[in-house]
N, C-alpha and C positions, 0 to 999 in steps of 0.2 A: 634593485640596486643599480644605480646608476654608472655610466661608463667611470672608469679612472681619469687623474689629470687631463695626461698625455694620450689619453687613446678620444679623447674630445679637442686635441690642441694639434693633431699630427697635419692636419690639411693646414692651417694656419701659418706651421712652422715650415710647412714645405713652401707655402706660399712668400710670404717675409724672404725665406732663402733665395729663392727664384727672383724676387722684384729686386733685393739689393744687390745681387748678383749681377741683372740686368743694370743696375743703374750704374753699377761700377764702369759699365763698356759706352754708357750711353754719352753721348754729345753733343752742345747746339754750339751752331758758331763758332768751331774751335773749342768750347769750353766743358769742360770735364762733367756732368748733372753733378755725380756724386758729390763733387769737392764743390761745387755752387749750392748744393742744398747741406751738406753737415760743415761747413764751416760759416754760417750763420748764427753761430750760438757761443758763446764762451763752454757749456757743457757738453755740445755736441751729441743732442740727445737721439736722433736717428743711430749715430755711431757706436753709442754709449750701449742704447739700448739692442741695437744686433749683437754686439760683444756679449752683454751681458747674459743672453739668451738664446742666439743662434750661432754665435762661434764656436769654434774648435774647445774654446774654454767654458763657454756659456754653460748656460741651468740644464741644456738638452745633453751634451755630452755627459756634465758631470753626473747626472741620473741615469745613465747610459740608456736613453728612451729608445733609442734604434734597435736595440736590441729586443725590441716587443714587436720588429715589425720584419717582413720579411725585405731581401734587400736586393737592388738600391730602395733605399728611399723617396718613393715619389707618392704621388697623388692616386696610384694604382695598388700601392704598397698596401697588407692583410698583413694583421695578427700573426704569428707562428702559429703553428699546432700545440706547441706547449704553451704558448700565452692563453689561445682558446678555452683547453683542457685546464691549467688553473684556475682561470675567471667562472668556469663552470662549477670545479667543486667549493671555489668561495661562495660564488652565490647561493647556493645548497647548503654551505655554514651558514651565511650571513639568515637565510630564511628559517635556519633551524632556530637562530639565536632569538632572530622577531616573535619564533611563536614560543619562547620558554623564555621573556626577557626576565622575569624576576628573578635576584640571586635570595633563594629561600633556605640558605643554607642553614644546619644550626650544626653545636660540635660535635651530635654523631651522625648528621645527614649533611650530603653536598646539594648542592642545589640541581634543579632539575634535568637542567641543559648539561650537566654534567655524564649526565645516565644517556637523554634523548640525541645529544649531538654527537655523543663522543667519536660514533662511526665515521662519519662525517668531517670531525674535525680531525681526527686520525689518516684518514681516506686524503685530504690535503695539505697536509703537514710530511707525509711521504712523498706523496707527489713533489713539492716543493724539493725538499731535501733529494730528493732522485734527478732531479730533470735542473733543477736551477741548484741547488746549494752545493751538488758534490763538485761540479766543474771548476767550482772558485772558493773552493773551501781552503782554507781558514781564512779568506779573503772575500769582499764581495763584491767586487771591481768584474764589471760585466753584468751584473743583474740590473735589469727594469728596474726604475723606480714606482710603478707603478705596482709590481706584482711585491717587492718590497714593502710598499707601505701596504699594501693588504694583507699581506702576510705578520707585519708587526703587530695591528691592530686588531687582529682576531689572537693572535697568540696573546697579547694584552688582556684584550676582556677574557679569554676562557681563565688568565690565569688570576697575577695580583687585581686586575684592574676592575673586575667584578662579577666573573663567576668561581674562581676560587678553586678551579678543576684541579689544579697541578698536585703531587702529595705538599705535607706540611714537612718545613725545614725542621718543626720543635720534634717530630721524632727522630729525628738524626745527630740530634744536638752530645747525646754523649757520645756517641761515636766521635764526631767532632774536635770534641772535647779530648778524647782519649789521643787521637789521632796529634794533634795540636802539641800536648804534652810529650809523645814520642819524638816528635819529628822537629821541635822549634828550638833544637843548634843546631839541625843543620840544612834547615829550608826556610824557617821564618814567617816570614809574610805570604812569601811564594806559596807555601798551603795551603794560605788562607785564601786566597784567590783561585787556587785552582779547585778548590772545595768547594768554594760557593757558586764556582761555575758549573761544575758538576750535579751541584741543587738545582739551577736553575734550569738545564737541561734537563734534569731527570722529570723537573716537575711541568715542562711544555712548554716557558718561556726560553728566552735566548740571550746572551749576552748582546751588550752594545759595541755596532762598528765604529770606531774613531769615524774614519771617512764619512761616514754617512751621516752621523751626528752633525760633523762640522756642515754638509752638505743641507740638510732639514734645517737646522737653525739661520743658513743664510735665506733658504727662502719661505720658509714660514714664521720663523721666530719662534716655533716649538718645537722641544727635544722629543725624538722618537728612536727607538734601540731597533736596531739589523742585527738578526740571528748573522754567529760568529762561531 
């Protein structure tokens, strides 16, 4: 399994920082470099594009990629201890899942990796929830986006997305049901939502973060859910 995004992008980001930095103070003739090089364009794509990706605003903050690294930030900067220690028991998922990739489930057996990884994906799913989810829980403003999306994408495949681990909603359905009919004058919908959040946790997947959603679809154009 290959490095994340941002843990293949951090020398880059440090460098870009440093050059436009530099060229803000730099000078010839009297003349500004910066303002002689991005005001050659109607787009200002030097400008556009540090904004877009190295500012205060940019795609690094809003993934809050710094926070995978120990700090300041430079070119000498290392992983945390806990970014380490996550990346380690992902990739002991990830290698569980390579060697049981088929979902051979039928409806009275779960598929294999259900039984073979569970240590494993259990063993990082605490992890996670101990060291990253409790500090900004019910929020996730502060987590990596790198340990983010690995963590989405393995809760994904273990659950709906194709091996199927999590329990099934249809045995809870009259509960559900019963639950619905007590309680809907005077909760409504509000049940129905905190029911189905309760499903979803109970079964190993996670509700979706607003934030994060709007933050994946700006820069990949596909939706991805941050445990919530």
């Amino acid at each position: 399994m290959g490095k994340q995004w941002y843990q293949r992008r951090v020398h880059d980001f440090v460098n870009v920082r440093t050059y436009y930095y530099a060229l803000e103070h730099a000078q010839s003739e009297g003349i500004n470099c910066k303002d002689l090089l991005t005001s050659q364009d109607k787009v200002e794509i030097i400008k556009a594009t540090f904004e877009y990706i190295v500012a205060g605003t940019g795609l690094w903050a809003k993934g809050f990629c710094s926070s995978c690294y120990t700090s300041p930030l430079n070119h000498t900067s290392k992983l945390t201890e806990n970014t380490m220690a996550f990346f380690a028991l992902y990739r002991t998922v990830s290698d569980c899942f390579e060697a049981n990739p088929d979902n051979n489930r039928t409806e009275t057996k779960k598929s294999e990796a259900c039984t073979q990884c569970a240590i494993d994906y259990n063993n990082l799913l605490t992890f996670y929830k101990q060291y990253f989810l409790r500090d900004q829980f019910p929020y996730l403003d502060g987590i990596c986006f790198d340990i983010l999306d690995a963590m989405n994408s393995t809760q994904h495949k273990w659950g709906t997305g194709h091996y199927h681990c999590g329990r099934e909603l249809r045995g809870n359905l009259p509960l559900i049901g019963a639950l619905l009919v007590v309680f809907d004058d005077t909760c409504g919908l509000l049940c129905v939502g905190e029911i189905w959040t309760w499903h979803r946790e109970s079964s190993g997947e996670s509700s979706c973060s607003e934030t994060h959603q709007q933050f994946y679809k700006s820069s990949s154009g596909e939706h991805k859910c941050s445990s919530r």
